[in-house]
C-alpha positions as CSV (number, residue, x, y, z in Angstrom):
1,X,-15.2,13.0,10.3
2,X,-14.2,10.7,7.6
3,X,-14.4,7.3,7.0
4,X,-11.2,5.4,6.5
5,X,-10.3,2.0,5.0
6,X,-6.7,0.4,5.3
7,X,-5.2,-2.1,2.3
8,X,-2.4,-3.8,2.2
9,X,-1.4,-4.5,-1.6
10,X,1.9,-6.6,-1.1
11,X,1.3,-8.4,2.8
12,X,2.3,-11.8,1.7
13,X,4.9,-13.5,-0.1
14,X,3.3,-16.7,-0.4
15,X,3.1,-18.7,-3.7
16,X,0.0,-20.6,-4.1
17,X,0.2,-24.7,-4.6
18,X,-0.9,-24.5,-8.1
19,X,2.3,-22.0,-9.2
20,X,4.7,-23.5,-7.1
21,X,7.0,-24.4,-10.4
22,X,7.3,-21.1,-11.3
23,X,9.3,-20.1,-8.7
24,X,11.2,-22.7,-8.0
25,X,15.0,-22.0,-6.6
26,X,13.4,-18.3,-6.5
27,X,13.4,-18.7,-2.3
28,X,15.8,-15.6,-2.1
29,X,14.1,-13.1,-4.2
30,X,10.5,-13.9,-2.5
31,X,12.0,-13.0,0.5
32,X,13.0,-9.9,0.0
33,X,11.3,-6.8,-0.9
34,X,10.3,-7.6,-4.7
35,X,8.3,-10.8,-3.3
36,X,6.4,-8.4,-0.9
37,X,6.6,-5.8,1.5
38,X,7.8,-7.0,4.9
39,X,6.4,-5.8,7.8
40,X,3.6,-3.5,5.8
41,X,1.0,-5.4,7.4
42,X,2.5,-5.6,10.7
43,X,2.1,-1.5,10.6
44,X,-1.4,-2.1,9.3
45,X,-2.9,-4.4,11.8
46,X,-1.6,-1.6,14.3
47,X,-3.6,1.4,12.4
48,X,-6.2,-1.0,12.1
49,X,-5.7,-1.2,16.2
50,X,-4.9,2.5,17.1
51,X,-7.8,4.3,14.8
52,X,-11.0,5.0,16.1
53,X,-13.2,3.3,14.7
54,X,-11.9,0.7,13.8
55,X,-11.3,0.7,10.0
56,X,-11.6,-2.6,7.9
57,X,-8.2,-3.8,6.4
58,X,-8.3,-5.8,3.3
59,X,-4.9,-7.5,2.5
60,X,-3.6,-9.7,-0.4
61,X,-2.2,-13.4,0.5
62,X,-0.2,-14.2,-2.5
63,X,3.4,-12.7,-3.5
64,X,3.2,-9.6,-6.0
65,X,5.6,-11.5,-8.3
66,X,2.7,-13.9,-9.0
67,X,0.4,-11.0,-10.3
68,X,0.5,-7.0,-9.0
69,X,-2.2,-5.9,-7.4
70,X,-1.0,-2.1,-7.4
71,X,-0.7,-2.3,-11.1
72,X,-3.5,-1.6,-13.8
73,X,-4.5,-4.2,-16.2
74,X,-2.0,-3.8,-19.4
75,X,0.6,-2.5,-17.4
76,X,4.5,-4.1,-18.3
77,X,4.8,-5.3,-15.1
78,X,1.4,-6.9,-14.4
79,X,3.2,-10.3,-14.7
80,X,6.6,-11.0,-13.2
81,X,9.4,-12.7,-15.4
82,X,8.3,-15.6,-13.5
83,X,4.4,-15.5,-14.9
84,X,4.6,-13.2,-18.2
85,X,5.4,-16.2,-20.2
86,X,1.9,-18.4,-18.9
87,X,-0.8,-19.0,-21.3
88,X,-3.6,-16.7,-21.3
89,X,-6.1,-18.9,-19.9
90,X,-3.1,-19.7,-16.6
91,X,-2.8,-15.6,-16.5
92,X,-6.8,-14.9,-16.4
93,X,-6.8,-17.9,-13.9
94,X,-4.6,-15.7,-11.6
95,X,-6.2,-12.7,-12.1
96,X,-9.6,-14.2,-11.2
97,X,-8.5,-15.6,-7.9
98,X,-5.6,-13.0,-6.8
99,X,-6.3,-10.0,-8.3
100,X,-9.7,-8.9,-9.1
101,X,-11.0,-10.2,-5.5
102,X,-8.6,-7.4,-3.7
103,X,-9.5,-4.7,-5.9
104,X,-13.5,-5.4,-6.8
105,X,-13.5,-5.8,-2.9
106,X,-12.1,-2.4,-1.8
107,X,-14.1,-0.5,-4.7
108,X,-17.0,-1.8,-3.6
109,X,-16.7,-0.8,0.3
110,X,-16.1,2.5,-0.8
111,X,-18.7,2.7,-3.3
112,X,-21.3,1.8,0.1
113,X,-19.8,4.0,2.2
114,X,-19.0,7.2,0.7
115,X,-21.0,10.1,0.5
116,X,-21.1,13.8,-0.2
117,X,-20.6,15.0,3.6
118,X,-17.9,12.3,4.5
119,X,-15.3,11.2,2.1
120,X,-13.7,7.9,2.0
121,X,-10.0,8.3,3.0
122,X,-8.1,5.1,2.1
123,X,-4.7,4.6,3.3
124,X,-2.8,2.1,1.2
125,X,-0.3,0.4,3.4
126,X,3.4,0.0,2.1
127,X,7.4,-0.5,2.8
128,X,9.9,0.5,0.7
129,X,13.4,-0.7,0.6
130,X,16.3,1.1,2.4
131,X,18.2,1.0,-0.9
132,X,17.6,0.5,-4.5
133,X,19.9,0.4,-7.0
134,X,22.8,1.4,-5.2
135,X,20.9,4.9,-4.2
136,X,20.5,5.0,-0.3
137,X,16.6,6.2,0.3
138,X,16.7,9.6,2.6
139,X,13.5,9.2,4.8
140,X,11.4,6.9,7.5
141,X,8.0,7.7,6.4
142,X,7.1,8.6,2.6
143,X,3.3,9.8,2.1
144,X,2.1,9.5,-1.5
145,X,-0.7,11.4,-3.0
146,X,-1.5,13.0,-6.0
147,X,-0.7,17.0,-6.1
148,X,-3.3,17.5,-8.8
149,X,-6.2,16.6,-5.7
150,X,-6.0,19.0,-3.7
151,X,-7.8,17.3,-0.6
152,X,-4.7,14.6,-0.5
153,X,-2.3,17.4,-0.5
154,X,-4.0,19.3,2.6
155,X,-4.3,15.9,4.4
156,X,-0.7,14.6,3.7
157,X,0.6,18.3,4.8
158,X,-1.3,18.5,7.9
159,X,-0.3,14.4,9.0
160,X,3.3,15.3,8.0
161,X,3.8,18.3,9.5
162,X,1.8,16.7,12.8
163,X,4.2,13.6,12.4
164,X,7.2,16.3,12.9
165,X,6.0,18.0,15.5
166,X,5.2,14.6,17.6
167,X,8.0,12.9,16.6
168,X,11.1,15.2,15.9
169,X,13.2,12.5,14.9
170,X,11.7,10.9,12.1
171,X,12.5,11.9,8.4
172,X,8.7,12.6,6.8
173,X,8.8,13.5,3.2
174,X,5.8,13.8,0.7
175,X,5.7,11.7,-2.6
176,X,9.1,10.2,-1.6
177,X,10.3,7.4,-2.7
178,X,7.8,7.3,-5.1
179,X,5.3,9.7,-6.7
180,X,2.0,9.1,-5.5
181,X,0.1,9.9,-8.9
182,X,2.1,6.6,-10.5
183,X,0.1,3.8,-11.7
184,X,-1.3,2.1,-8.3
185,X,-4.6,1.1,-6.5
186,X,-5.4,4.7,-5.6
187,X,-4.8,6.1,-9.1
188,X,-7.2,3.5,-10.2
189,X,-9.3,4.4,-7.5
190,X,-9.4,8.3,-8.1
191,X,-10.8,7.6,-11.5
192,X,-13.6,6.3,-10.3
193,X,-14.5,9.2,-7.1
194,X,-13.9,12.4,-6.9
195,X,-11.6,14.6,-4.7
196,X,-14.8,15.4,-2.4
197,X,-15.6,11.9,-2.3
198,X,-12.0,10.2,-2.2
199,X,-8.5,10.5,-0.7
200,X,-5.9,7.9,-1.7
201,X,-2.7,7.6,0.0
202,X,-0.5,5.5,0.3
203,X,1.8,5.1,2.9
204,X,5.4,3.8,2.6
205,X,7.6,3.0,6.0
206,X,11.3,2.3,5.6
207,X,11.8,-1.5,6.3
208,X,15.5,-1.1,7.6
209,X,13.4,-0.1,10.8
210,X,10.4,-2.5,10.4
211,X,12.7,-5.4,10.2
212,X,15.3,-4.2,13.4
213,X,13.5,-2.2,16.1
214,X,10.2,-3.1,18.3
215,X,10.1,0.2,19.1
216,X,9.0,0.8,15.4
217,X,6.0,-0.3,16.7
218,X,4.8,2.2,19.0
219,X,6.2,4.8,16.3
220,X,3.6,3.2,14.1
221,X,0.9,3.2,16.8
222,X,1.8,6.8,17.3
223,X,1.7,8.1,13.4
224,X,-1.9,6.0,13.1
225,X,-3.0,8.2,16.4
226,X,-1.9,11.8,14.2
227,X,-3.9,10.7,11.2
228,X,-6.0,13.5,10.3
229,X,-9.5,13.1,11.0
């Protein structure tokens, strides 16, 4: 058995009191998928339901355009065009409040709960966008894990070709749309435990479902339910 903990990195789009003049007239652009991920934390509350037992789920509650949680420190895109230009004192403000909380927080729960017999698998909750610079994305379900680790490629192979078998119709595909070793959480996170002692992946579900069907809902309930155990 392993021990499993859900995040979602990009649940909110809210912007906090304090920063609303930075995104003023920017309504449009929060809601959609660069302010956050919509209905990512609708599909983690229901693994967070369906998985036995019950994992805990640690989410953000500020838009990633205010700082990016699934980005490492340094990184270009940290800061959004609408915070890059702050003072540093405003920018280590942010970070202190919405950015090192998240991450320090699900570091620490793994630190206390892994061990040599029972890794810590963390399943990083995410939705992508149907299309992206005018390139249609071909799949429902993207799992994202580093190839180099050999225990995330097992586990991702296994759930995938379970997911298929189960569900027939849906499109699975493996570090698709985006490669699971990029800069993120989990890389972070694999730096710091090995492959016996952590698995990061990162789950992406396409939001032109999310955001149409409640039947995406059981389909969610039912890919939680194949997660490799």
């Amino acid at each position: 058995m392993m021990k499993l903990i859900l995040t979602c990195e990009h649940a909110s789009n809210r912007v906090p009191a304090a920063y609303h003049n930075c995104f003023r007239g920017k309504g449009k652009v929060l809601a959609g998928h660069r302010g956050w991920d919509p209905g990512a934390l609708l599909v983690a509350k229901i693994f967070k339901r369906e998985l036995r037992p019950h994992p805990p789920l640690f989410q953000t509650n500020a838009t990633r355009l205010l700082v990016e949680p699934n980005r490492s420190l340094g990184h270009a895109n940290l800061f959004s065009e609408f915070t890059r230009d702050l003072s540093d004192s405003q920018k280590n403000a942010i970070l202190a409040k919405f950015y090192f909380p998240h991450r320090n927080a699900v570091h620490q729960w793994i630190a206390e709960h892994v061990s040599s017999t029972q890794p810590v698998v963390h399943l990083s909750i995410h939705s992508f966008t149907p299309k992206l610079h005018g390139e249609v994305r071909n799949a429902d379900i993207g799992l994202l894990y580093d190839p180099r680790r050999q225990t995330e490629k097992v586990f991702c192979r296994r759930w995938s070709d379970e997911i298929s078998r189960q569900r027939p119709g849906l499109k699975v595909r493996r570090n698709y749309p985006y490669r699971g070793a990029a800069d993120g959480l989990t890389t972070w996170l694999r730096k710091q435990f090995s492959p016996d002692q952590y698995l990061g992946i990162e789950l992406e579900f396409n939001q032109i479902h999310l955001a149409s069907s409640r039947s995406w809902q059981a389909i969610s309930a039912d890919v939680a339910r194949l997660c490799p155990r």
